[in-house]
KEDOZA-559098 format. One line per 4 residues: number of its first residue (from 0); their letters; for each residue x, y, z of C-alpha. Coordinates in pm, 1 decimal. Layout:
<recs>
NUM> a> X,Y,Z ~ ... $
</recs>
This chain:
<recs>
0> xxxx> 0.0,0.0,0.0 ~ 99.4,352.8,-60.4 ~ 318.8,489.7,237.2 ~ 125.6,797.2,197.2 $
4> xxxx> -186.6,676.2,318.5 ~ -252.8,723.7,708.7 ~ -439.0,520.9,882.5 ~ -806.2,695.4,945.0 $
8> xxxx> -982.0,472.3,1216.3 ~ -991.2,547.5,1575.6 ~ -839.3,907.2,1593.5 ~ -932.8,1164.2,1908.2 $
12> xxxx> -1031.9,1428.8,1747.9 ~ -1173.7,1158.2,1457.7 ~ -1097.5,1207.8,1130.7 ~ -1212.0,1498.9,923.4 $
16> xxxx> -1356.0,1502.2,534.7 ~ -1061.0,1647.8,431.7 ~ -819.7,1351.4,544.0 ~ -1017.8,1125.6,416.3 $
20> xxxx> -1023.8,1271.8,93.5 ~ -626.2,1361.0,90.0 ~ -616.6,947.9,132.6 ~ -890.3,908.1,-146.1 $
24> xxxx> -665.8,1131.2,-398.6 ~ -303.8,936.5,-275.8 ~ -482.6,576.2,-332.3 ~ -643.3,695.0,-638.0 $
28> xxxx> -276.4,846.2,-762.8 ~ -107.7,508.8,-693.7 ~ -386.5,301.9,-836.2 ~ -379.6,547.4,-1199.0 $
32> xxxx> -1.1,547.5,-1179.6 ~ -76.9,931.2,-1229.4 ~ -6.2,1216.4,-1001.6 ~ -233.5,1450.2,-1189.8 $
36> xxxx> -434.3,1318.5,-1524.6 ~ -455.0,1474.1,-1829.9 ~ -768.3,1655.2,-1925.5 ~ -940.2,1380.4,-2103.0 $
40> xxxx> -916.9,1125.7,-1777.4 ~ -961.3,1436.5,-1543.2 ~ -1358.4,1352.8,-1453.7 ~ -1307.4,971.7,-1422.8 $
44> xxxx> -1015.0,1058.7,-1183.0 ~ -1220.3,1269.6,-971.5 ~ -1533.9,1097.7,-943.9 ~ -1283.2,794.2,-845.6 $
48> xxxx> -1174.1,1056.9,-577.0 ~ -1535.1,1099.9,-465.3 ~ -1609.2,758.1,-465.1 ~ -1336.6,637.1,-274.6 $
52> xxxx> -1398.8,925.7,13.4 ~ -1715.8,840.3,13.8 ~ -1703.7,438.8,46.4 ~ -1369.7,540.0,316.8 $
56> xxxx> -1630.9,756.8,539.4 ~ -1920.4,493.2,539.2 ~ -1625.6,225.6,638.1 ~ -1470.8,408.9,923.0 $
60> xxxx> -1841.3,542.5,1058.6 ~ -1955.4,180.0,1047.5 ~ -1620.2,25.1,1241.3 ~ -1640.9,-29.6,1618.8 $
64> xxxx> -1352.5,-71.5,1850.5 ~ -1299.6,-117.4,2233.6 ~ -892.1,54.6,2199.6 ~ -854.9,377.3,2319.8 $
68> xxxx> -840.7,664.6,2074.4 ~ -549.7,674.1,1876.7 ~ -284.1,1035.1,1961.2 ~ -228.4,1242.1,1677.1 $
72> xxxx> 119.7,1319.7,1795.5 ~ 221.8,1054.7,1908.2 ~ 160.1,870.0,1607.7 ~ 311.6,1145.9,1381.0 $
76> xxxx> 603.0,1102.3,1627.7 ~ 603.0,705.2,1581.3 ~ 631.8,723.3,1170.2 ~ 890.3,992.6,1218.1 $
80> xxxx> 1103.4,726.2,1383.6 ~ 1054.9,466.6,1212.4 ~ 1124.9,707.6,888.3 ~ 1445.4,808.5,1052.9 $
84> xxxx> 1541.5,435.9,1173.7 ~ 1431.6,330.1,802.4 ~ 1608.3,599.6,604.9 ~ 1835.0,766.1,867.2 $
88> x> 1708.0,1127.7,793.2 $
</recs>
């Protein structure tokens, strides 16, 4: 899966419309193979974009979990880590 693509389930505050549509665009990117499409695929892209954020926000209001809400930082501060561990910057 794209490394781009954060997890969206079980955030405190939850996730907004926005994120889920930044992970809608980076899935639909990797899935095209293109980072922005030419005019004639342009509505196909988006209304894969829309789609996608849509389907994404009926999954995670739908999911149920007894784990305590996720930490925004402390997440972002996990990945950093790892990123540094992984690539040493």
């Amino acid at each position: 899966m794209c490394r781009n693509i954060k997890m969206l389930f079980n955030f405190d505050p939850p996730v907004t419309a926005d994120e889920v549509r930044a992970a809608s665009l980076q899935y639909v990117r990797k899935v095209s193979g293109f980072n922005k499409p030419s005019k004639a695929n342009e509505v196909a892209f988006n209304a894969a974009i829309d789609e996608i954020a849509e389907a994404s926000l009926r999954l995670l209001s739908r999911l149920e979990t007894t784990a305590p809400p996720r930490n925004r930082d402390e997440e972002a501060a996990k990945a950093k880590a790892r990123g540094l561990a992984r690539f040493g910057h």
